[in-house]
N, C-alpha and C positions, 0 to 999 in steps of 0.2 A: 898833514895827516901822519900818526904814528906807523912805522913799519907795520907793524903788527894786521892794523885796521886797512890800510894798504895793499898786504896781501889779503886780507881776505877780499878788499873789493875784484882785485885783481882774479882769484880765483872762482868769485862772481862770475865774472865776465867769461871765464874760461868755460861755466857748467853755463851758461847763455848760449855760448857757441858751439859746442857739444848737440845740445838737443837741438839747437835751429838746425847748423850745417853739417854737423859729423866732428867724426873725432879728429879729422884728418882734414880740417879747417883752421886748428888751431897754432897760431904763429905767435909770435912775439909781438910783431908787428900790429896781425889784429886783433892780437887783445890791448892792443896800446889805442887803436882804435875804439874799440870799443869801450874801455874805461877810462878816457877822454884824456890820459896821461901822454907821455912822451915816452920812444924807445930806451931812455936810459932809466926810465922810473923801474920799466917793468925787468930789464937788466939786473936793475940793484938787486933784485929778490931772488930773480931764478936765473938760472943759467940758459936756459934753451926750453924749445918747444915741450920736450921728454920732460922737462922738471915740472913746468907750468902744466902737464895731462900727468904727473905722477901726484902735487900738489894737492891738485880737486880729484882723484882719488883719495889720496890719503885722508882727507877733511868728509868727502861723500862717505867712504867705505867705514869712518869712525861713526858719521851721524847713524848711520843703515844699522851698524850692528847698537846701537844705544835703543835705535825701535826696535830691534829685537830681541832685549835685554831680560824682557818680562816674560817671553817664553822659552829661552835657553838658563842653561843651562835642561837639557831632557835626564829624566834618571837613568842613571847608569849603576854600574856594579858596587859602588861604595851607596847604593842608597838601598832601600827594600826595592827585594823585586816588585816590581808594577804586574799588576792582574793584567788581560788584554783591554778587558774596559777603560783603566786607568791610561798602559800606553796609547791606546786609539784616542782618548780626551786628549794626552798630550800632545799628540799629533797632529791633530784636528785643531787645537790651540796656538801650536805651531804656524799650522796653515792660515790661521784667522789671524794671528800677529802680524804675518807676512803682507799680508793683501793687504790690509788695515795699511800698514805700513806704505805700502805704492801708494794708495789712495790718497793719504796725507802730506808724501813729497813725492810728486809724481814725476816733478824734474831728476830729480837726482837720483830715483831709479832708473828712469827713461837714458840716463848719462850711465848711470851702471850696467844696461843693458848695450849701451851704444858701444861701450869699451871694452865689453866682453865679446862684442861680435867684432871689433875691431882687427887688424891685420899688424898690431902692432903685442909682439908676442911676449914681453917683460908685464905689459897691462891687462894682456887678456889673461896670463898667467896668474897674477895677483888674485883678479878674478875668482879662477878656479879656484887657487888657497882658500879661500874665504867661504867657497862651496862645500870643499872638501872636508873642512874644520865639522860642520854643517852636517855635510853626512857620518863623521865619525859619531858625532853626537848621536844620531840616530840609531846608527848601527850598534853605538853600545847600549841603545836601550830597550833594543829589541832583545840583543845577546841577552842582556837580564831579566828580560822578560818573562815569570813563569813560564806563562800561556805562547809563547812562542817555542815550537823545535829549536834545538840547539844544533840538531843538524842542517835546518833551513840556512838559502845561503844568505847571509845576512846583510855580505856588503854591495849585493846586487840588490836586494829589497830597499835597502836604504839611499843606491843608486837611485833608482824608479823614482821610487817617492818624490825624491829633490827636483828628480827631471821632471816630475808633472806640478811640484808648486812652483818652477819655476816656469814653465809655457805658462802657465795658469795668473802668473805676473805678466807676461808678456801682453799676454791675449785683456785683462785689463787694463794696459797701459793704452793699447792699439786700441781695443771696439770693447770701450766700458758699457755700450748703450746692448750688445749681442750678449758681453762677457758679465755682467753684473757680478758685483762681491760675493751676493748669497747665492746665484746659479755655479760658480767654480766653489767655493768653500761646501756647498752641500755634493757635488761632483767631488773633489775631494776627501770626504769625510768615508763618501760611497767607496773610494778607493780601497783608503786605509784599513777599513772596517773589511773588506775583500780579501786583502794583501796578508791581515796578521792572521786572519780562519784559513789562510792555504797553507799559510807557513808553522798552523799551529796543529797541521793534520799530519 
Protein backbone atom coordinates (compact mmCIF):
# COMPACT_ATOMS: atom_id res chain seq x y z
CA UNK A 1 0.00 0.00 0.00
CA UNK A 2 1.14 3.43 -0.95
CA UNK A 3 2.23 5.90 2.05
CA UNK A 4 -0.12 8.12 1.23
CA UNK A 5 -3.45 5.53 1.16
CA UNK A 6 -1.61 4.01 4.41
CA UNK A 7 -2.05 7.08 6.31
CA UNK A 8 -5.27 7.67 5.65
CA UNK A 9 -6.25 3.96 6.63
CA UNK A 10 -4.34 4.64 9.58
CA UNK A 11 -6.14 7.77 10.31
CA UNK A 12 -9.32 5.80 9.81
CA UNK A 13 -8.57 3.87 12.50
CA UNK A 14 -7.70 6.76 14.67
CA UNK A 15 -11.44 8.64 14.02
CA UNK A 16 -12.85 4.77 14.78
CA UNK A 17 -11.29 4.98 18.10
CA UNK A 18 -12.09 8.44 19.01
CA UNK A 19 -15.82 7.98 18.73
CA UNK A 20 -15.89 4.29 20.25
CA UNK A 21 -13.40 4.95 23.28
CA UNK A 22 -12.24 8.77 23.57
CA UNK A 23 -9.68 10.66 22.64
CA UNK A 24 -7.50 9.43 25.19
CA UNK A 25 -7.66 5.63 23.86
CA UNK A 26 -5.51 6.42 21.16
CA UNK A 27 -1.86 4.75 20.96
CA UNK A 28 0.15 3.74 18.44
CA UNK A 29 -0.21 0.49 19.61
CA UNK A 30 -3.92 0.45 19.19
CA UNK A 31 -4.22 1.77 16.14
CA UNK A 32 -1.78 -0.80 14.85
CA UNK A 33 -4.35 -2.87 16.27
CA UNK A 34 -6.95 -1.82 14.92
CA UNK A 35 -5.62 -1.35 11.30
CA UNK A 36 -4.28 -4.77 11.28
CA UNK A 37 -0.72 -3.42 10.54
CA UNK A 38 2.35 -3.69 12.76
CA UNK A 39 3.97 -1.09 15.28
CA UNK A 40 6.72 -0.03 12.95
CA UNK A 41 4.05 0.50 9.97
CA UNK A 42 2.32 3.02 11.95
CA UNK A 43 5.88 4.57 13.26
CA UNK A 44 6.99 5.04 9.66
CA UNK A 45 4.19 7.93 9.53
CA UNK A 46 3.74 9.48 12.69
CA UNK A 47 5.81 10.07 15.34
CA UNK A 48 3.66 9.50 18.69
CA UNK A 49 0.26 9.35 19.89
CA UNK A 50 -0.04 13.69 19.48
CA UNK A 51 0.82 13.26 15.83
CA UNK A 52 -1.70 10.34 14.89
CA UNK A 53 -4.78 12.86 17.14
CA UNK A 54 -3.26 16.01 15.47
CA UNK A 55 -3.38 13.81 11.92
CA UNK A 56 -7.31 13.12 12.10
CA UNK A 57 -7.74 16.61 13.07
CA UNK A 58 -6.10 18.04 10.42
CA UNK A 59 -7.83 15.68 7.61
CA UNK A 60 -11.46 15.99 9.96
CA UNK A 61 -11.08 19.86 10.54
CA UNK A 62 -10.21 20.22 6.48
CA UNK A 63 -13.27 17.92 5.51
CA UNK A 64 -15.72 20.01 8.27
CA UNK A 65 -14.77 23.42 6.88
CA UNK A 66 -15.13 22.02 2.85
CA UNK A 67 -19.13 21.38 4.40
CA UNK A 68 -19.19 24.43 5.32
CA UNK A 69 -17.73 26.24 2.28
CA UNK A 70 -21.34 27.03 0.68
CA UNK A 71 -22.16 29.05 3.66
CA UNK A 72 -19.01 31.16 4.59
CA UNK A 73 -17.66 33.21 3.63
CA UNK A 74 -21.01 35.76 5.77
CA UNK A 75 -20.89 39.42 4.14
CA UNK A 76 -18.87 41.64 5.76
CA UNK A 77 -17.64 45.32 5.12
CA UNK A 78 -15.94 44.87 1.57
CA UNK A 79 -19.55 43.72 0.43
CA UNK A 80 -22.94 45.77 0.56
CA UNK A 81 -24.33 46.20 3.69
CA UNK A 82 -26.83 43.29 4.25
CA UNK A 83 -30.66 44.54 5.38
CA UNK A 84 -31.47 42.48 8.71
CA UNK A 85 -33.72 40.23 6.58
CA UNK A 86 -30.61 39.36 4.37
CA UNK A 87 -28.19 38.95 7.63
CA UNK A 88 -30.89 36.76 9.60
CA UNK A 89 -31.15 34.49 5.92
CA UNK A 90 -27.51 34.39 6.22
CA UNK A 91 -27.59 33.18 9.56
CA UNK A 92 -30.06 30.91 9.37
CA UNK A 93 -28.18 29.36 6.26
CA UNK A 94 -25.36 29.31 8.29
CA UNK A 95 -27.20 27.39 10.82
CA UNK A 96 -28.75 24.84 8.29
CA UNK A 97 -25.26 24.18 6.65
CA UNK A 98 -24.00 23.29 9.89
CA UNK A 99 -26.46 20.77 11.10
CA UNK A 100 -26.76 19.47 7.55
CA UNK A 101 -23.34 18.99 7.94
CA UNK A 102 -23.35 16.58 11.40
CA UNK A 103 -26.01 14.84 9.93
CA UNK A 104 -23.95 13.75 6.89
CA UNK A 105 -20.69 12.87 8.89
CA UNK A 106 -21.73 12.40 12.13
CA UNK A 107 -18.43 10.53 13.02
CA UNK A 108 -16.11 13.08 12.33
CA UNK A 109 -18.12 15.65 14.16
CA UNK A 110 -18.84 13.45 17.00
CA UNK A 111 -14.53 13.20 16.85
CA UNK A 112 -14.65 17.03 16.63
CA UNK A 113 -16.71 17.40 19.61
CA UNK A 114 -14.81 14.63 21.47
CA UNK A 115 -11.48 16.64 20.88
CA UNK A 116 -12.88 19.84 21.79
CA UNK A 117 -13.99 18.48 25.12
CA UNK A 118 -10.90 16.64 25.41
CA UNK A 119 -8.02 17.58 28.25
CA UNK A 120 -5.43 17.71 25.94
CA UNK A 121 -4.94 21.61 25.33
CA UNK A 122 -2.81 22.07 21.81
CA UNK A 123 -6.18 20.01 20.26
CA UNK A 124 -8.79 21.60 22.11
CA UNK A 125 -7.03 24.92 21.25
CA UNK A 126 -7.15 24.20 17.47
CA UNK A 127 -10.67 23.62 18.12
CA UNK A 128 -11.47 26.98 19.32
CA UNK A 129 -9.20 28.61 16.21
CA UNK A 130 -11.55 27.19 13.93
CA UNK A 131 -14.49 28.56 16.26
CA UNK A 132 -13.14 31.71 16.60
CA UNK A 133 -12.31 32.26 12.64
CA UNK A 134 -16.31 31.48 12.73
CA UNK A 135 -17.29 34.15 14.97
CA UNK A 136 -15.09 36.74 13.36
CA UNK A 137 -17.14 36.06 10.30
CA UNK A 138 -20.16 36.74 12.01
CA UNK A 139 -19.27 39.57 13.97
CA UNK A 140 -18.10 41.38 10.91
CA UNK A 141 -21.33 41.03 9.41
CA UNK A 142 -23.44 42.04 11.87
CA UNK A 143 -20.77 45.21 12.17
CA UNK A 144 -21.95 45.87 8.48
CA UNK A 145 -25.07 45.37 8.99
CA UNK A 146 -27.43 48.45 8.24
CA UNK A 147 -30.06 47.16 10.51
CA UNK A 148 -27.86 46.40 13.22
CA UNK A 149 -26.60 49.28 16.21
CA UNK A 150 -23.08 49.82 15.74
CA UNK A 151 -23.13 50.35 19.27
CA UNK A 152 -24.51 46.90 20.05
CA UNK A 153 -21.86 44.63 21.39
CA UNK A 154 -21.20 42.72 18.53
CA UNK A 155 -18.48 40.39 19.55
CA UNK A 156 -20.63 39.05 22.36
CA UNK A 157 -23.81 38.61 19.88
CA UNK A 158 -21.68 36.75 17.66
CA UNK A 159 -20.27 34.78 20.80
CA UNK A 160 -24.00 33.61 21.64
CA UNK A 161 -24.85 32.74 18.49
CA UNK A 162 -21.93 30.13 17.84
CA UNK A 163 -22.48 28.85 21.38
CA UNK A 164 -26.02 27.89 20.56
CA UNK A 165 -25.20 26.30 16.79
CA UNK A 166 -22.87 24.73 18.56
CA UNK A 167 -25.01 22.85 21.69
CA UNK A 168 -27.50 22.73 18.99
CA UNK A 169 -24.79 20.11 17.02
CA UNK A 170 -24.25 18.56 20.14
CA UNK A 171 -27.80 17.91 21.12
CA UNK A 172 -28.06 16.19 17.37
CA UNK A 173 -25.34 14.32 17.47
CA UNK A 174 -26.57 12.81 21.10
CA UNK A 175 -30.78 12.60 20.91
CA UNK A 176 -31.44 13.17 17.03
CA UNK A 177 -34.79 11.23 17.75
CA UNK A 178 -35.71 14.75 20.87
CA UNK A 179 -33.22 17.15 18.83
CA UNK A 180 -34.45 16.72 15.12
CA UNK A 181 -32.71 18.97 12.31
CA UNK A 182 -35.93 21.14 11.66
CA UNK A 183 -36.93 21.52 15.73
CA UNK A 184 -33.15 23.22 16.40
CA UNK A 185 -32.75 25.01 12.83
CA UNK A 186 -36.48 26.52 13.46
CA UNK A 187 -35.27 27.20 17.52
CA UNK A 188 -32.34 28.84 15.80
CA UNK A 189 -33.64 30.90 13.31
CA UNK A 190 -36.20 32.01 16.46
CA UNK A 191 -33.04 33.16 18.00
CA UNK A 192 -31.39 35.05 15.26
CA UNK A 193 -34.42 36.79 14.32
CA UNK A 194 -34.53 37.78 18.40
CA UNK A 195 -30.75 38.69 18.79
CA UNK A 196 -30.40 41.26 15.58
CA UNK A 197 -34.31 43.28 16.61
CA UNK A 198 -32.41 43.95 20.26
CA UNK A 199 -29.25 44.72 18.77
CA UNK A 200 -31.09 46.93 16.13
CA UNK A 201 -33.03 49.04 18.88
Amino acid sequence: MAPAQRREQLLDSVLDIITTDGVGAVSMDGVARHAGVSRPVVYGLFADADDLLRGSLNREERHALAQLADALPLPAHDAAPPARGGLTAALTGLADTFLRAIAEAPQRWRAIYLISDSGTPALHKRVQRARAAVIGQVEQAMRAADAVDPAADHDLLAHYLLAAFWDSGRLLLTDPGDYPHERLLDALRQLITALLASAAE
